[in-house]
TORKOL-4160 file (C-alpha; in steps of 0.2 Angstrom, whole numbers, padded with zeros to 4 digits, m for minus):
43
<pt num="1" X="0150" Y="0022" Z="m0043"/>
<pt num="2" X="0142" Y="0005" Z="m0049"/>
<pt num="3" X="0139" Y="0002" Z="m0030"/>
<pt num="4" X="0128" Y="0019" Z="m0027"/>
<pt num="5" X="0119" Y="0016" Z="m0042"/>
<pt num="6" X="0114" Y="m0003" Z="m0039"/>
<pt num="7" X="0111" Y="0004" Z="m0019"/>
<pt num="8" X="0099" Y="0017" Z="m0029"/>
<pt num="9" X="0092" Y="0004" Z="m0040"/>
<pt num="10" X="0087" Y="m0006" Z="m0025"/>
<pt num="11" X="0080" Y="0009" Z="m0014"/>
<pt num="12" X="0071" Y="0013" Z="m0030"/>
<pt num="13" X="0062" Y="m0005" Z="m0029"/>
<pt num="14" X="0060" Y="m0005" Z="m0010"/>
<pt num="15" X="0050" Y="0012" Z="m0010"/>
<pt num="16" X="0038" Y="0006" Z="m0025"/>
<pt num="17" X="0036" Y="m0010" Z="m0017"/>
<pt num="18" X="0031" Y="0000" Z="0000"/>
<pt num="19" X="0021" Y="0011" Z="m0010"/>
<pt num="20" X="0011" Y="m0004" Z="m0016"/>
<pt num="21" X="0009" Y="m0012" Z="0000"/>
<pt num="22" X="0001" Y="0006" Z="0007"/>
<pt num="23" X="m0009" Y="0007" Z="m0009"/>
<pt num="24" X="m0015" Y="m0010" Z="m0004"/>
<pt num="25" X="m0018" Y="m0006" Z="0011"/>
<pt num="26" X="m0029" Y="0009" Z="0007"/>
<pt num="27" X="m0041" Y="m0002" Z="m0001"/>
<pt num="28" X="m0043" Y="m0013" Z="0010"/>
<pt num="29" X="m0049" Y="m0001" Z="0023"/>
<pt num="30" X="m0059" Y="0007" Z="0011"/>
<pt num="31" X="m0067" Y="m0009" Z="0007"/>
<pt num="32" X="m0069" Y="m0013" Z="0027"/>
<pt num="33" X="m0077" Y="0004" Z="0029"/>
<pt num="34" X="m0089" Y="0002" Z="0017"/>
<pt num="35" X="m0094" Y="m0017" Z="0024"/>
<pt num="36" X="m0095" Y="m0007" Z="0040"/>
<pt num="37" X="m0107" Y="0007" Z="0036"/>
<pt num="38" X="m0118" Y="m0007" Z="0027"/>
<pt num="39" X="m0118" Y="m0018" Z="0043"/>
<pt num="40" X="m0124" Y="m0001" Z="0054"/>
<pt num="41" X="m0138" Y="0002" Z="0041"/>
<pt num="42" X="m0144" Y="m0018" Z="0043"/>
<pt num="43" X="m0147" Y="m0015" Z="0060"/>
């Protein structure tokens, strides 16, 4: 039992790590997308 809840303890932390990583992720291409329409208006 202690072994399935330290397994479930540690998939807990993998999946909100991921999560962060795809949350970063996310705002890096919004960030590039928006440095990208600003370059099309420039020229």
């Amino acid at each position: 039992l202690q072994q399935l809840e330290k397994a479930g303890l540690v998939k807990k932390k993998k999946d909100r790590a991921e999560r962060r990583d795809v949350e970063a992720l996310e705002s890096a291409i919004d960030n590039l997308s928006m440095v990208l329409t600003e370059v099309r208006k420039k020229r």
